[in-house]
N, C-alpha and C positions, 0 to 999 in steps of 0.2 A: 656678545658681539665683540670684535675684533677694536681694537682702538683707532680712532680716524687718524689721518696723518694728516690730512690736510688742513692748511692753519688758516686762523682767523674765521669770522664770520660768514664770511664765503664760501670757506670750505667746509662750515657744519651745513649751511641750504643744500650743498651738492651732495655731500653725505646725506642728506636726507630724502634726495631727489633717489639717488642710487639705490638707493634702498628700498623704497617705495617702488622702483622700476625692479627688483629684482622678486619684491614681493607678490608685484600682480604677474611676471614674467613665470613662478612656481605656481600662481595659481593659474595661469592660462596651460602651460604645461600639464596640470592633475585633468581637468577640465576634457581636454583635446584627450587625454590615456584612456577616462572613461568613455568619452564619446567612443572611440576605436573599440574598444573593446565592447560596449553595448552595439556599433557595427557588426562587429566580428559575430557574436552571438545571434542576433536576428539573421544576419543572413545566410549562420547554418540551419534556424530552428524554417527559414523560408523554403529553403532549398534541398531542405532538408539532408544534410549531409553528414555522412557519418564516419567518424574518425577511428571509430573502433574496428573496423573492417581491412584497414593498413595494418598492415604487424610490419615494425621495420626492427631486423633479426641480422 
C-alpha cells in the first residue's frame, strides 16, 4: 500500500473507508465480468451460434 497522506485520526477512518469501498468496488467489478461473460456463453451455446463460420480476411 501506498502511504496515507491524510493526518490524524480522521484521516486513518477515511483511509480505511476508501479502501474498503475500493475493495468491494474490484470485487463487484470481477463479479459483473464473469456474469457477462457466463451471459455471453449460454447465449451462444442457446442460440446456437457459431463464430467459426466468419472468416474475417
Amino acid at each position: 500500500m501506498v502511504r496515507n497522506f491524510l493526518k490524524g485520526k480522521e484521516g486513518d477512518r477515511i483511509n480505511v473507508l476508501l479502501s474498503a469501498a475500493g475493495c468491494n468496488f474490484s470485487k463487484l467489478l470481477r463479479a459483473f465480468f464473469l456474469f457477462w461473460i457466463n451471459f455471453l456463453f449460454f447465449c451462444t451455446r442457446l442460440f446456437q451460434i457459431s463464430f467459426s463460420r466468419y472468416h474475417f480476411s
